[in-house]
C-alpha positions as CSV (number, residue, x, y, z in Angstrom):
1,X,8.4,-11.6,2.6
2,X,8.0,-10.1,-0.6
3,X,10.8,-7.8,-1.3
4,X,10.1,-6.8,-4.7
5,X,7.2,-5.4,-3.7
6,X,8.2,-3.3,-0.9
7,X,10.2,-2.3,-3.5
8,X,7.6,-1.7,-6.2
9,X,5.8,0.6,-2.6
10,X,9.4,2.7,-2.3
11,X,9.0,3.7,-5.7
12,X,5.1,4.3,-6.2
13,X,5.4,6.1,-2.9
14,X,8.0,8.4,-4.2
15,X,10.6,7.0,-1.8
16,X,14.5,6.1,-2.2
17,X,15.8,3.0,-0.2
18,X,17.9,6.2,1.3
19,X,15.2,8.2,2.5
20,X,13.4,4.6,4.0
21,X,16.0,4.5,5.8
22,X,16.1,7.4,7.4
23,X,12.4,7.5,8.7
24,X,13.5,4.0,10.2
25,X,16.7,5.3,11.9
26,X,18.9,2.8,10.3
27,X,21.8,3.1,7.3
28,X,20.7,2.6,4.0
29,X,23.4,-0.8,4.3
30,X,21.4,-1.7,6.5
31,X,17.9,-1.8,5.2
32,X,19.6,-3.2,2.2
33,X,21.2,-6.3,4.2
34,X,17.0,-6.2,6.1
35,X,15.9,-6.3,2.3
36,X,18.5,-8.8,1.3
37,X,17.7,-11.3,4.4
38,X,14.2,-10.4,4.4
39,X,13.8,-9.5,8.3
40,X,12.9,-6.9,9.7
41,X,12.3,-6.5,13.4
42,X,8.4,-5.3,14.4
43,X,9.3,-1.9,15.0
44,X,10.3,-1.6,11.8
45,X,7.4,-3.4,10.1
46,X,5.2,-1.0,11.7
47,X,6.6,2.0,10.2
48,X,6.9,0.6,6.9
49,X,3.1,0.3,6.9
50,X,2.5,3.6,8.1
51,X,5.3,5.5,5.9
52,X,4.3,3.6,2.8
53,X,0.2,3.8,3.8
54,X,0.4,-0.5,3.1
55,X,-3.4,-1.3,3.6
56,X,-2.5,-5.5,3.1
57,X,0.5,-6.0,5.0
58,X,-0.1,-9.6,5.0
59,X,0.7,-9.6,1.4
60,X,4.1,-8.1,1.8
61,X,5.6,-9.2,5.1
62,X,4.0,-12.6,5.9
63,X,4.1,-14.4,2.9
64,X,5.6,-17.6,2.6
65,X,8.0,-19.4,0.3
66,X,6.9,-22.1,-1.8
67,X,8.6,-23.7,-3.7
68,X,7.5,-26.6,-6.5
């Protein structure tokens, strides 16, 4: 998952972590522990790419670690 870019979509969106929260019916500790693990459940996917309009959601929630 790429977090920072979910973030990067809060912000560009005109979104706090508060008010993404609230559209997903959780506590903003939560989506900040979701963030912080980097899981979300499907449910919760889905709404982020229809609050946030993500047209490559791919790029954010299905990428994998690599590391070198």
């Amino acid at each position: 998952m790429n977090i920072n870019k979910l973030k990067g979509l809060f912000v560009e969106k005109g979104y706090t972590q508060q008010d993404i929260a609230r559209e997903l019916g959780i506590t903003p500790n939560t989506l900040r522990r979701r963030m912080k693990d980097e899981i979300f459940n499907t449910d919760e996917i889905n709404k982020l790419i229809e609050i946030l309009d993500i047209k490559e959601p791919m790029e954010i929630f299905f990428v994998n670690k690599v590391t070198h």
